[in-house]
C-alpha positions as CSV (number, residue, x, y, z in Angstrom):
1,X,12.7,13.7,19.9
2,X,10.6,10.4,20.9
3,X,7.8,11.7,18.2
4,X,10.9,12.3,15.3
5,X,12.3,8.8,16.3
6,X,9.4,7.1,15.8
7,X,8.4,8.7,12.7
8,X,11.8,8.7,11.2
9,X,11.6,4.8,11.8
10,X,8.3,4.1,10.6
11,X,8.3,1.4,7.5
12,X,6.7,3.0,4.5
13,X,5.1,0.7,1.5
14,X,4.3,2.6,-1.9
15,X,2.9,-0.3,-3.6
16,X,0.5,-1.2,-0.6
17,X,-0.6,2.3,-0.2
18,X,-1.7,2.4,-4.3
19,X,-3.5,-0.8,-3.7
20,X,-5.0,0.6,-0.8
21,X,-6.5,3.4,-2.8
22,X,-7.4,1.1,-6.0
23,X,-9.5,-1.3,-3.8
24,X,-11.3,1.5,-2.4
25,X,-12.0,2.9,-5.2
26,X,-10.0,6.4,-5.0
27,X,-6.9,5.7,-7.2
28,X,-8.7,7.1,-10.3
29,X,-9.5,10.9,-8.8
30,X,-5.7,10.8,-7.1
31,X,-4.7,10.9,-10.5
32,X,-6.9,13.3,-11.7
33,X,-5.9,15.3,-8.9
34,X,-2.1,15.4,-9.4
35,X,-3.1,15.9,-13.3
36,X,-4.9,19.3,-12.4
37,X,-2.0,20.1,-10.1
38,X,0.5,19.8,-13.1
39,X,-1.6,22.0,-15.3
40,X,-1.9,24.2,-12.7
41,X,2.4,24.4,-12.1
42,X,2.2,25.5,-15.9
43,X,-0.4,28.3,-15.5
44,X,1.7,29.4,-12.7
45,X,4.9,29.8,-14.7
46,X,2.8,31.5,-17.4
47,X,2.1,34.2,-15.1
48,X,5.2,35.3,-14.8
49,X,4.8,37.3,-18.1
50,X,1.5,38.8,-16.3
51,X,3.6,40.4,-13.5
52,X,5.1,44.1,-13.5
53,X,8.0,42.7,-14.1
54,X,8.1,39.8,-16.4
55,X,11.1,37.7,-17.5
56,X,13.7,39.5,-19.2
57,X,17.0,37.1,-20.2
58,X,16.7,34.8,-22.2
59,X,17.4,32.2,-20.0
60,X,14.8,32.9,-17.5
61,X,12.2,32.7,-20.6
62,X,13.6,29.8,-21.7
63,X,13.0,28.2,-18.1
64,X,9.3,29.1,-18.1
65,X,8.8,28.1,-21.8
66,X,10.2,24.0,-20.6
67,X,8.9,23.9,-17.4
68,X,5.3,25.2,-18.9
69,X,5.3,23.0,-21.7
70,X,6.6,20.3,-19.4
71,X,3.8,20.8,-16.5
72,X,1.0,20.5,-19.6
73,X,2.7,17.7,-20.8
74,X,3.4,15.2,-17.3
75,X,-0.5,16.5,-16.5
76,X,-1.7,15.1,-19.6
77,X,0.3,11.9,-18.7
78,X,-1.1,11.7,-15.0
79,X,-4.7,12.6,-16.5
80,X,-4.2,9.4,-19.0
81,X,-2.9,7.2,-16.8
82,X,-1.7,4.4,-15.7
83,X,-0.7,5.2,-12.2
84,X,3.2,5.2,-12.2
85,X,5.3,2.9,-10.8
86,X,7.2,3.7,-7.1
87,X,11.1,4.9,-9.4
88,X,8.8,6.8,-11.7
89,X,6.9,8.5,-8.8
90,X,10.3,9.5,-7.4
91,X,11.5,10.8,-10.5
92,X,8.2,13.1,-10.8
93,X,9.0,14.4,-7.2
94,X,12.3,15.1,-7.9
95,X,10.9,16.8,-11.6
96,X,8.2,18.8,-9.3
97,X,10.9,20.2,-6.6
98,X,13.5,20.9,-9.0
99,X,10.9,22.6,-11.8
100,X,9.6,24.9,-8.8
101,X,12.6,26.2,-7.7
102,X,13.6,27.2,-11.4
103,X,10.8,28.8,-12.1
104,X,10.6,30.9,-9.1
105,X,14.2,32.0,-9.7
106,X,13.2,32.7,-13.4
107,X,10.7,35.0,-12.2
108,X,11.4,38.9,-12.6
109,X,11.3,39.9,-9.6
110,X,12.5,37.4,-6.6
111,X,9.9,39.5,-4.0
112,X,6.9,38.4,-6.3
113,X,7.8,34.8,-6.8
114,X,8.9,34.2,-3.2
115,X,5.1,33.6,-2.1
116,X,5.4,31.0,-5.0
117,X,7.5,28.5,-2.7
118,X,4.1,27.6,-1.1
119,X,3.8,25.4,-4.6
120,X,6.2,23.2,-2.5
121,X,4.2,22.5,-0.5
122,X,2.0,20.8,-2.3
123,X,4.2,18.6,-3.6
124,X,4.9,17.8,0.0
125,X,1.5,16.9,0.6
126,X,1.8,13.8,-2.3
127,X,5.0,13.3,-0.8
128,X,3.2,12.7,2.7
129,X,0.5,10.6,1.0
130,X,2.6,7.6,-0.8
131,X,6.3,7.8,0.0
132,X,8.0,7.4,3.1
133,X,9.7,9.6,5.8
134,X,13.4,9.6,4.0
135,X,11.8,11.1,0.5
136,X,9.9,13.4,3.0
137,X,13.5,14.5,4.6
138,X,15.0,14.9,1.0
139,X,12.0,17.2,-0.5
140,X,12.1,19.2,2.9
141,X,15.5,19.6,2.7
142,X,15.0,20.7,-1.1
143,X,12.7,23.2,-0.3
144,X,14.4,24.8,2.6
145,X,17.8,25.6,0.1
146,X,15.2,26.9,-2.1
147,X,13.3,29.3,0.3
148,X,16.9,30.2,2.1
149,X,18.4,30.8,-1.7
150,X,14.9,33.3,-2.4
151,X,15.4,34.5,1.1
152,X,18.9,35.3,0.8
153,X,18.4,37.1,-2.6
154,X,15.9,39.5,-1.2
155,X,17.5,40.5,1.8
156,X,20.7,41.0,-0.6
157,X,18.4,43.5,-2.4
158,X,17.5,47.0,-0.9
159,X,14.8,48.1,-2.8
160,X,13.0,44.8,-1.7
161,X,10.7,44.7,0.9
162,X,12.4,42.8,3.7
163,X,9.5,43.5,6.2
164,X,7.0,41.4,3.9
165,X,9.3,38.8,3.3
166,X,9.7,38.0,6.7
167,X,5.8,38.0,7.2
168,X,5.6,35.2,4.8
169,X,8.7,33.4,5.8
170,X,6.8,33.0,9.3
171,X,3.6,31.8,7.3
172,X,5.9,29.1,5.5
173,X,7.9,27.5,8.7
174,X,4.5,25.7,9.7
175,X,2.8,24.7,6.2
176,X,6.0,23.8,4.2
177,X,8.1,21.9,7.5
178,X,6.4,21.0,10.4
179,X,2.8,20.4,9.8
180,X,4.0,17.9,6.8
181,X,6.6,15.7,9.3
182,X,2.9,15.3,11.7
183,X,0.6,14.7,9.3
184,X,2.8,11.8,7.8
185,X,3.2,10.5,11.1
186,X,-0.3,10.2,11.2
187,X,-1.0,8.8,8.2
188,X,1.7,6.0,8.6
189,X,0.4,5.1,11.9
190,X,-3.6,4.9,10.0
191,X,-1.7,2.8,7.3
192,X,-0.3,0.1,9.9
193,X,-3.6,-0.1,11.5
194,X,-4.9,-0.7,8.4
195,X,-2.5,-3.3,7.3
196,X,-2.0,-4.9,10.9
197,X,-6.0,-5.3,10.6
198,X,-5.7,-7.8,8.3
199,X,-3.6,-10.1,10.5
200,X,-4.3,-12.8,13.1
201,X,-2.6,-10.8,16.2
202,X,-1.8,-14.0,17.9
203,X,-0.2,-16.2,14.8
204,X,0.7,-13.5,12.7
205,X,-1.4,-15.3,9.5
206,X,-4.2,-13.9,7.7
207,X,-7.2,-13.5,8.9
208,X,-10.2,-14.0,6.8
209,X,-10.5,-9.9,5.6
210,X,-6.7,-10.4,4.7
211,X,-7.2,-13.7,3.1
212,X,-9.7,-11.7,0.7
213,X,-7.7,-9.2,0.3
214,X,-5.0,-11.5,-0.9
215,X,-6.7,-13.8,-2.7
216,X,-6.9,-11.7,-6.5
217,X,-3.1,-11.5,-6.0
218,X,-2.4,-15.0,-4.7
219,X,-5.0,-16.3,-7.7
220,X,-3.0,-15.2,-11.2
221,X,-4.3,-17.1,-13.6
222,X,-7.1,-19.7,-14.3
223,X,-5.1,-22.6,-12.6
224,X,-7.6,-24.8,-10.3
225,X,-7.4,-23.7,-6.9
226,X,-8.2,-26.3,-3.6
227,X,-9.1,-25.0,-0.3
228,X,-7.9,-26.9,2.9
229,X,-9.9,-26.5,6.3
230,X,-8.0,-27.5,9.2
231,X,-9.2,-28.0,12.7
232,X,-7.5,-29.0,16.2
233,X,-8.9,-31.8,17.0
234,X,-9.8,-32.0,20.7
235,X,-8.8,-28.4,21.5
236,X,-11.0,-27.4,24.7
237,X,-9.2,-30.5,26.2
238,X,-5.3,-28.6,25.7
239,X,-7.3,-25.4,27.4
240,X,-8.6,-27.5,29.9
241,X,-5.0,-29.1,30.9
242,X,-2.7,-26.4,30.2
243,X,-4.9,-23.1,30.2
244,X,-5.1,-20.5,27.5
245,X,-1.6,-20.4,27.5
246,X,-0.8,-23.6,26.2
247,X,-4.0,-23.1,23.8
248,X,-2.2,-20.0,22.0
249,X,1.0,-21.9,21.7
250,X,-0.9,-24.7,20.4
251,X,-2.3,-22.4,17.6
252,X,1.1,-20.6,17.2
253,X,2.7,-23.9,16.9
254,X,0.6,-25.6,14.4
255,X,0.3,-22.0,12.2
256,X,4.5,-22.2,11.7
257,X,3.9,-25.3,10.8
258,X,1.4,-24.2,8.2
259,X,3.9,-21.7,7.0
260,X,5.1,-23.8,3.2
261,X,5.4,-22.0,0.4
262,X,3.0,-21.7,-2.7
263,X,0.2,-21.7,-0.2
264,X,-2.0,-19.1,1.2
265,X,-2.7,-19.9,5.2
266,X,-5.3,-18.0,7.1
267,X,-6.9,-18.3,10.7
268,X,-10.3,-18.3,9.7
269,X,-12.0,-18.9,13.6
270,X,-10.2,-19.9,17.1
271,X,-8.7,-23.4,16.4
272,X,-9.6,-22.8,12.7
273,X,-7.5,-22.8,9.6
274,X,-7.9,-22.0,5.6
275,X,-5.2,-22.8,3.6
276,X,-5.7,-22.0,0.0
277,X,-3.5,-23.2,-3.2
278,X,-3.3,-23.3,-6.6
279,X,-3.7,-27.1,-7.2
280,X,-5.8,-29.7,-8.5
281,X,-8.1,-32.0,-6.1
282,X,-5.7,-35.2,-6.2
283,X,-2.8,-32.9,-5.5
284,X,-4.4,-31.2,-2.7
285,X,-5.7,-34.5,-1.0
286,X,-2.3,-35.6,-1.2
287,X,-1.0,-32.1,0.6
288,X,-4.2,-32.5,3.2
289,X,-2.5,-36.0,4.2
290,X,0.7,-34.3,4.4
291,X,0.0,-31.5,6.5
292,X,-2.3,-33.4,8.9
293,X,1.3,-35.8,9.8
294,X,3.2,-32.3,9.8
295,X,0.8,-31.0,11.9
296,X,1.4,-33.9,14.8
297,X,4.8,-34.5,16.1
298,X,4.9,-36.8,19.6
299,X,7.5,-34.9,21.3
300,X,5.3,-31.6,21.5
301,X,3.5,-31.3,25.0
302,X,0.4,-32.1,24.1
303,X,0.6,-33.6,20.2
304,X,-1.6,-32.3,18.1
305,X,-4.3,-34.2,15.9
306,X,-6.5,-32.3,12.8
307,X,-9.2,-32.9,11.1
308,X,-8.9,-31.7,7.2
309,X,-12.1,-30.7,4.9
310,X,-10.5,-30.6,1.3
311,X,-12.8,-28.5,-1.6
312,X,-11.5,-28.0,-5.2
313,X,-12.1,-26.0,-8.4
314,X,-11.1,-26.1,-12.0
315,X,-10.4,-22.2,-11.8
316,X,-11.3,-19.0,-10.8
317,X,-11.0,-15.3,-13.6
318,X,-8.0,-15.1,-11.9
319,X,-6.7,-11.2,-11.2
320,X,-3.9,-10.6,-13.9
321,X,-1.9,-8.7,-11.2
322,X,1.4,-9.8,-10.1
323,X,2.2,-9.9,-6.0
324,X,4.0,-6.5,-5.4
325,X,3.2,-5.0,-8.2
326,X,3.6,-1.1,-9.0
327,X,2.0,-0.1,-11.3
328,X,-1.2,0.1,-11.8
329,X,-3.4,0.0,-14.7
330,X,-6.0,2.5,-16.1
331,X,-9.5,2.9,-14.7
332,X,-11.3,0.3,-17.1
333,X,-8.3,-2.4,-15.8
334,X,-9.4,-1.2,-12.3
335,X,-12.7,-1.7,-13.1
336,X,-12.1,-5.4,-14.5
337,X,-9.7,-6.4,-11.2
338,X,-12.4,-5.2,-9.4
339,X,-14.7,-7.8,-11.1
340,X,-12.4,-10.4,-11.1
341,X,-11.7,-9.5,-7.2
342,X,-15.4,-10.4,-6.3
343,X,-15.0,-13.6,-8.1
344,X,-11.8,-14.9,-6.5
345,X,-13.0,-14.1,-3.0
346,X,-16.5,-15.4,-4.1
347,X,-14.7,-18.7,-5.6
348,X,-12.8,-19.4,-2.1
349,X,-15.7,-18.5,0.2
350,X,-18.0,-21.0,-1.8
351,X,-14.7,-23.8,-1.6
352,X,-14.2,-22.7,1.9
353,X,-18.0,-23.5,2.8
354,X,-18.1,-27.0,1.4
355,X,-14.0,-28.0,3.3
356,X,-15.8,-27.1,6.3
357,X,-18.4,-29.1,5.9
358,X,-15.8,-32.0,4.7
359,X,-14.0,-30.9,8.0
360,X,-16.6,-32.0,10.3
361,X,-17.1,-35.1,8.4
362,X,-13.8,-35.6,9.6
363,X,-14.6,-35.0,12.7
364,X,-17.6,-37.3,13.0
365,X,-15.3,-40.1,11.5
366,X,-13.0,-40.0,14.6
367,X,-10.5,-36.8,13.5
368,X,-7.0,-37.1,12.5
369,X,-7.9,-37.6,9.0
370,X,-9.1,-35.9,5.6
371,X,-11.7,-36.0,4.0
372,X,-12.6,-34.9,0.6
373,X,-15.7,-32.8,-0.6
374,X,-17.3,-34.4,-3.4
375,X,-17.0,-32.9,-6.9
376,X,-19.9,-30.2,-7.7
């Protein structure tokens, strides 16, 4: 019950989990995948006019016909692409389950097409991949009424053989229920590592693999970007005084206090921070000066004092993709982000070198102040 708790509560992200795949490349032979799968649902259906007993109403052949032509059809659209967005992803789950079970009940004989509910299955295993454990629930659910409704008819039948069908019902209990509930509890848990690894553990910002990871999304146009590197000033002295305790509240402290919107913050190294937005030099100077007197505040148990290194750009290629955005574009679009990726993370790490060097200018003049990188 601990393990169904757990799982049953763990947070599911669609549009984090297609970015995932995109930025590592995968996305494109997903697609493909769930393409040949649809043409592969059609074939299926077609061969219900290749067993001994093929379709005979007219109903039943008008059930194969749409859900043949349909399976050709969505395939060609998964094959072409884009990737679809998190409501149409649900819709072609719902399409799948719904399609499957008709077809196996169009079947001519309910003993041939009852090995067919494996099909299920499968889509249980996208299921398991990009939607969470509720949509899991619902398709299981789906495709026990389906396998109980097949069931049900054959044991109803006598000329059936009910030994067989009990064979296979034992073969289906682990591959269409259980194994499915485990292996998306695993791949939910590998998907929070994933996502926690881009997080400072101690503040909760960034850290510098997130910050690149962010950056084609935070950087959506061509509009100059600044980078702001903050330092504590004097920071062995607070560990010195009040241990590594007051240190991390020190750094917890001053990264709430970096928490503004329209900026991107990051903990780039132990008393270290990046913040990264989408201004002009003058206006980011300006910010610097303003976060430096947010940053100190004389009631706090030991105040704190930075030293800012401020670096600025006209622009970077900026991605063209929208924060939280579902769908996803075709593979020459992938191919494009992927170019204009490199160039925003290429573009901060380049503004990011020459604030840090600004930064310890700062630092040499006495701390507690800004100090601007000169124009390249």
């Amino acid at each position: 019950m601990t393990f169904l708790r757990r799982w049953w509560h763990q947070p599911a992200g669609y549009s984090w989990m297609v970015r995932y795949f995109e930025s590592h490349g995968a996305l494109s032979a997903y697609r493909v995948g769930v393409g040949i799968s649809c043409f592969c649902y059609g074939l299926a259906a077609v061969t219900a006019y290749l067993t001994f007993v093929p379709p005979r109403s007219q109903l039943s052949t008008l059930v194969i016909f749409v859900g043949a032509t349909s399976a050709f059809l969505v395939g060609a659209l998964w094959l072409r692409g884009p990737w679809p967005s998190e409501r149409q992803s649900l819709l072609f789950v719902v399409y799948a389950d719904i399609g499957t079970t008709l077809a196996l009940l169009s079947y001519g004989s309910i003993e041939v097409s009852f090995p067919g509910c494996v099909l299920l299955a499968t889509t249980g295993v996208y299921v398991q991949v990009f939607h969470g454990p509720r949509v899991l629930v619902a398709h299981l659910a789906w495709s026990a009424v389906t396998v109980t409704t097949l069931l049900a008819l054959i044991l109803h039948s006598p000329s059936e053989d009910h030994g067989l069908t009990w064979s296979q019902l034992v073969v289906f209990l682990p591959v269409m229920f259980s194994t499915p509930v485990f292996l998306q509890s695993v791949l939910l848990n590998l998907r929070i590592d994933a996502h926690g690894a881009m997080f400072d553990p101690l503040t909760g910002l960034h850290n510098r693999r997130g910050l690149d990871d962010e950056l084609p999304r935070f950087l959506v146009d061509d509009s100059p970007v600044s980078v702001m590197v903050i330092d504590v000033d004097r920071f062995k002295q607070i560990n010195d005084r009040f241990g590594h305790e007051g240190g991390d509240r020190a750094l917890r402290l001053i990264a709430h206090r970096l928490r503004i919107d329209d900026v991107l913050v990051a903990r780039t190294g132990g008393e270290e921070f990046a913040v990264v937005a989408r201004m002009p030099a003058e206006q980011a100077a300006s910010v610097a000066e303003w976060l430096r007197k947010r940053l100190y505040a004389s009631h706090d148990d030991s105040p704190l004092t930075v030293s800012i290194g401020v670096a600025s750009a006209p622009g970077t290629s900026g991605a063209r993709v929208t924060k939280g955005e579902s769908a996803i574009r075709d593979d020459s679009a992938i191919r494009n982000d992927s170019v204009v990726r490199n160039d925003s993370v290429t573009t901060v790490t380049h503004l990011i070198r020459r604030a840090d060097v600004a930064m310890y200018e700062a630092k040499h003049r006495g701390g507690n102040q800004v100090v601007v990188a000169a124009v390249q």
